[in-house]
MIVEX-742510 format. One record per residue (C-alpha): x, y, z; residue in three letters. Coordinates in steps of 0.05 Angstrom, whole numbers, plus 5000, padded with zeros to 4 digits. Layout:
N
XYZALA;...
***
This chain:
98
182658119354UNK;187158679328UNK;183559249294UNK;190259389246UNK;188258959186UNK;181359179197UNK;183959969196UNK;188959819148UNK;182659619105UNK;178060169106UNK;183060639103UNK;185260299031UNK;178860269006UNK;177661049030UNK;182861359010UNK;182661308926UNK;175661558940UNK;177662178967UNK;184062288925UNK;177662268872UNK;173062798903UNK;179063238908UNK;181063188834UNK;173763208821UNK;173463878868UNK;179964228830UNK;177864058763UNK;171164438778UNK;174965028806UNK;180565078748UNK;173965028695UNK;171065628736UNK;178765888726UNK;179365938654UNK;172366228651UNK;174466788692UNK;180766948648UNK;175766808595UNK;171367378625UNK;176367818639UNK;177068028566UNK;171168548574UNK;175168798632UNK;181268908583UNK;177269178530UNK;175269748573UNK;181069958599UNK;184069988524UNK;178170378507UNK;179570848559UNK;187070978542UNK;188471608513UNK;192871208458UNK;197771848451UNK;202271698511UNK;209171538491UNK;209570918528UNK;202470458517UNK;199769898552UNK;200469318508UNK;193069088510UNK;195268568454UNK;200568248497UNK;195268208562UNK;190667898516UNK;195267418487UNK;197467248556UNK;191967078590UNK;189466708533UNK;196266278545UNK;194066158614UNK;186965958594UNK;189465528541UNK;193765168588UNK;188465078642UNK;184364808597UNK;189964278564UNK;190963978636UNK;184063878640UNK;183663518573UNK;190063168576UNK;191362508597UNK;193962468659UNK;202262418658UNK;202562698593UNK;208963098577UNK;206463808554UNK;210464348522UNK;208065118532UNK;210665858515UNK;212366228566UNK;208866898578UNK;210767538559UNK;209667848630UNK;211668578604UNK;206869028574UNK;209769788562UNK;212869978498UNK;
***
């Protein structure tokens, strides 16, 4: 008896199952994602409550802030949207001295 069809099988009914888990497994780590960026806006606040706010060239705290909450925003659309969906997005500033 050949053990193809029999491989061939398993292997079909396996595999979805653990193209699943792995979804499963990086939707769990890009929630714990945008909670991070979430949590990093205590982080921000202290270092803009640190700056002396008189040097001629600032840190843009605004511009981080806005930034990351792009990022967040956009984790969290992929995990909402249906899957194949065509999504638009702004791109980040990336710069943040004036």
């Amino acid at each position: 008896m050949n053990p193809k069809p029999k491989l061939l099988l398993l292997a079909a009914l396996l595999i979805p199952g653990l193209a699943l888990a792995g979804t499963d497994s990086e939707r769990e780590a890009l929630a714990r994602l945008a909670g991070e960026i979430q949590a990093l806006d205590g982080l921000v606040a202290e270092a803009e409550a640190q700056s002396p706010g008189t040097q001629r060239i600032a840190f843009q705290y605004a511009w981080l802030r806005r930034d990351l909450e792009r990022v967040r925003a956009g984790i969290l659309d992929h995990l909402n949207a249906p899957p194949g969906e065509p999504r638009t997005f702004e791109p980040l500033r990336g710069d943040y001295r004036r």
